[in-house]
C-alpha positions in Angstrom: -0.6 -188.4 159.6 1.0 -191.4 161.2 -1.5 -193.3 163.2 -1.8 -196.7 165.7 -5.1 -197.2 167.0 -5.4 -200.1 169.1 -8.8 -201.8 169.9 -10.3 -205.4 171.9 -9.2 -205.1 175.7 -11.9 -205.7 178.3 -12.5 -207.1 181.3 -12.3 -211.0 181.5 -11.7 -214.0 183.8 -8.5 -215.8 184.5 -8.3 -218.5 181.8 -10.1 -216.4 179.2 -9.1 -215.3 175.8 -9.1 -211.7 174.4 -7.7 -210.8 170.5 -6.5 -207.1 170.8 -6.3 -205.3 167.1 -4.0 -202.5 166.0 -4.5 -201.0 163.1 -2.0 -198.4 160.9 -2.6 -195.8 159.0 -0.2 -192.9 157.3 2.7 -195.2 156.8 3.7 -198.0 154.6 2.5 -200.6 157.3 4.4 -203.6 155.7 7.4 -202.5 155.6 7.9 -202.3 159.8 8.3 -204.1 162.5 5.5 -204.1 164.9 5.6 -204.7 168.8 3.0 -204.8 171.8 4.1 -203.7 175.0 2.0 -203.2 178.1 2.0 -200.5 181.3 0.5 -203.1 184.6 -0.7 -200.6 187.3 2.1 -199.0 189.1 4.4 -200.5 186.7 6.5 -199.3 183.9 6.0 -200.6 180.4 6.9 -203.8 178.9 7.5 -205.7 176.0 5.2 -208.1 175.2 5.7 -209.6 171.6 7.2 -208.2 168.0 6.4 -209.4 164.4 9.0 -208.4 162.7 8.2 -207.0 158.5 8.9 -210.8 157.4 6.8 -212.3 159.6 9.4 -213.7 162.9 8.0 -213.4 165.9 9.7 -213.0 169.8 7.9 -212.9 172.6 8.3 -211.7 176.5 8.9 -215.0 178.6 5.9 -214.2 180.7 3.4 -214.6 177.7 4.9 -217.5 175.6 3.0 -220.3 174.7 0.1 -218.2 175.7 -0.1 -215.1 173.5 0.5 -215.3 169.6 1.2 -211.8 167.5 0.1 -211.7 163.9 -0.3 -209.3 160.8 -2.0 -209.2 158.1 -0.7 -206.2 155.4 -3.5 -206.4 153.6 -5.3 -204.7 156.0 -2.6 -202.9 158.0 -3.7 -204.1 161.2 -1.4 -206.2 164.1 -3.3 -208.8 166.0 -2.7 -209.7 169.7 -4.1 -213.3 170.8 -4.1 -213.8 174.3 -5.1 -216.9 175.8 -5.0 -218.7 179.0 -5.4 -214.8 180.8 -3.7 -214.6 184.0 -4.6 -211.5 186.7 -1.1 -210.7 185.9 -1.8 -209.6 182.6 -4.2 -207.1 183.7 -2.3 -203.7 181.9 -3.1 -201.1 179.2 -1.4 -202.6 176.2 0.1 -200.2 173.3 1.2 -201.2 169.9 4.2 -199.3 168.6 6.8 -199.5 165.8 9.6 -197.2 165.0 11.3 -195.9 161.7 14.3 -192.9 161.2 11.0 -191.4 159.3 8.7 -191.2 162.1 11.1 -191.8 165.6 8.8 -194.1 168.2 4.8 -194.3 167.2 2.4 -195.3 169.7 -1.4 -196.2 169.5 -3.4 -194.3 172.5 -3.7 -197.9 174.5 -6.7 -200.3 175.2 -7.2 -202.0 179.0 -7.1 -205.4 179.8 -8.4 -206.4 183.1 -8.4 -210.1 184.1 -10.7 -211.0 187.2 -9.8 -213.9 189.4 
């Protein structure tokens, strides 16, 4: 069974740091790209940062410089630093990828709440 479970989020003040974890199960992790997006309140989702299978990275204007996406296939698990939290960033944030195999995976979602 394919599987994204995404853990980390909490609550936290503006100019505070949060790693968010997503870790894969069910599918041959290394061989996809992986993305975070996030849903604000009242908002629709967004992309937030990819890591592609090799390792390149793009990120949303909004978080760059701030927020840093990493893997490591050995464990099959996508990290999300965030630093330098803004209210603005308060959302639930998904991890997804997508293959022909498996159409569009997403993990269940973790919050992030930054207080001002």
């Amino acid at each position: 069974q394919v599987q994204l479970v995404e853990s980390g989020g909490g609550v936290v003040q503006a100019g505070g740091s949060l790693r968010l974890s997503c870790a894969g199960a069910g599918f041959r992790f290394s061989l996809y790209n992986m993305a975070w997006y996030r849903e604000p309140p009242g908002i629709q989702r967004e992309f937030v940062a990819r890591i592609s299978s090799g390792g390149g990275e793009d990120y949303a204007d909004s978080v760059k410089g701030r927020f840093t996406i990493s893997r490591d296939n050995a464990k099959n698990t996508v990290y999300l630093q965030m630093n330098n939290l803004k209210p603005e960033d308060t959302a639930v944030y998904y991890c997804t990828f997508s293959s022909i195999n498996f159409g569009v995976t997403w993990g269940q979602g973790t919050q992030v709440t930054v207080s001002s």
